[in-house]
C-alpha positions as a printed Julia matrix, in Angstrom:
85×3 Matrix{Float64}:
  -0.48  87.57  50.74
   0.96  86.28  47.58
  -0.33  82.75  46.35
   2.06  81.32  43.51
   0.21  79.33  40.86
   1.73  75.91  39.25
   2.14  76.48  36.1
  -0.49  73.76  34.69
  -2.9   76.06  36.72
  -2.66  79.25  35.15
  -4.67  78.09  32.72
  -7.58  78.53  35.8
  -5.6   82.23  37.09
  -4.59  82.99  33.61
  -0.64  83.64  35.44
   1.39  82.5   38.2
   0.44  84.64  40.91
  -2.51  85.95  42.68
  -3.26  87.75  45.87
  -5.19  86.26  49.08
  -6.35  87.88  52.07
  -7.06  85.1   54.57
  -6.21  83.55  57.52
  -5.68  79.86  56.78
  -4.58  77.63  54.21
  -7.98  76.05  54.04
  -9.14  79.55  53.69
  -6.7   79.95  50.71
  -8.04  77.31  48.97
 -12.09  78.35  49.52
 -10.72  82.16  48.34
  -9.02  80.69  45.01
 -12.37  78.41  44.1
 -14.23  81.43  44.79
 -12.39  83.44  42.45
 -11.33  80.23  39.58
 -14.3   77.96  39.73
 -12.6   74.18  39.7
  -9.23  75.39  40.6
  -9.66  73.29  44.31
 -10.62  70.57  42.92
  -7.68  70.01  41.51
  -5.56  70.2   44.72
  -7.78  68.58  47.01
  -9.34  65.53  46.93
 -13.41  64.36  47.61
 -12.39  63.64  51.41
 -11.05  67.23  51.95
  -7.31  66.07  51.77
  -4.69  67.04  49.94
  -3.86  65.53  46.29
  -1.12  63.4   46.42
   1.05  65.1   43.54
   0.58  68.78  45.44
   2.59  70.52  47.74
   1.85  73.68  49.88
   4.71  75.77  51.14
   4.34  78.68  53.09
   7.84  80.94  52.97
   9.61  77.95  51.85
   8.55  75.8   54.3
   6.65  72.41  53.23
   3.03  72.61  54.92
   1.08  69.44  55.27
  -2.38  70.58  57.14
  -4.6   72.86  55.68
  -5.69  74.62  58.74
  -1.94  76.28  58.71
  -2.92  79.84  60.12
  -1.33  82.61  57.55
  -0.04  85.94  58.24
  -0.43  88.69  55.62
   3.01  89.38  54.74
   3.16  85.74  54.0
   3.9   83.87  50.66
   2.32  80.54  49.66
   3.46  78.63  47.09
   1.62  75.61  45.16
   3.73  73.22  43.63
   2.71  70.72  41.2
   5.04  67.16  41.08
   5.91  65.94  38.05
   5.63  62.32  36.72
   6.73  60.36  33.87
   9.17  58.27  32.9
């Protein structure tokens, strides 16, 4: 499946896309620290939740729990919130 990268990630991926081949989102998330040491860290907090400034959708549809099972034609997408003022 296709996993798209926030852009203040890439510098982790080096780009904005990279391929998964898992069954979860949880599983996602192992498979992107495995290959971009740190990476989940920054999208999940110390108590296994999700950050609150980060967004998983899964063909365009918001996905709060990470044990969201994944088909292989699916795409994920991270998304980053902004903040500022």
């Amino acid at each position: 499946m296709k996993v798209l990268i926030p852009t203040p990630l890439h510098s982790y991926t080096q780009g904005p896309e990279v391929e998964a081949h898992v069954p979860t989102l949880a599983e996602v998330l192992v498979d992107l620290e495995r290959q971009f040491p740190g990476i989940r860290f920054r999208m999940i907090d110390e108590q296994d939740r999700m950050r609150p400034h980060i967004r998983f959708f899964v063909n365009r549809r918001i996905v709060r729990e990470l044990g969201e099972p994944l088909g292989e034609h699916d795409e994920v997408a991270i998304v980053q919130a902004l903040s500022g003022g």
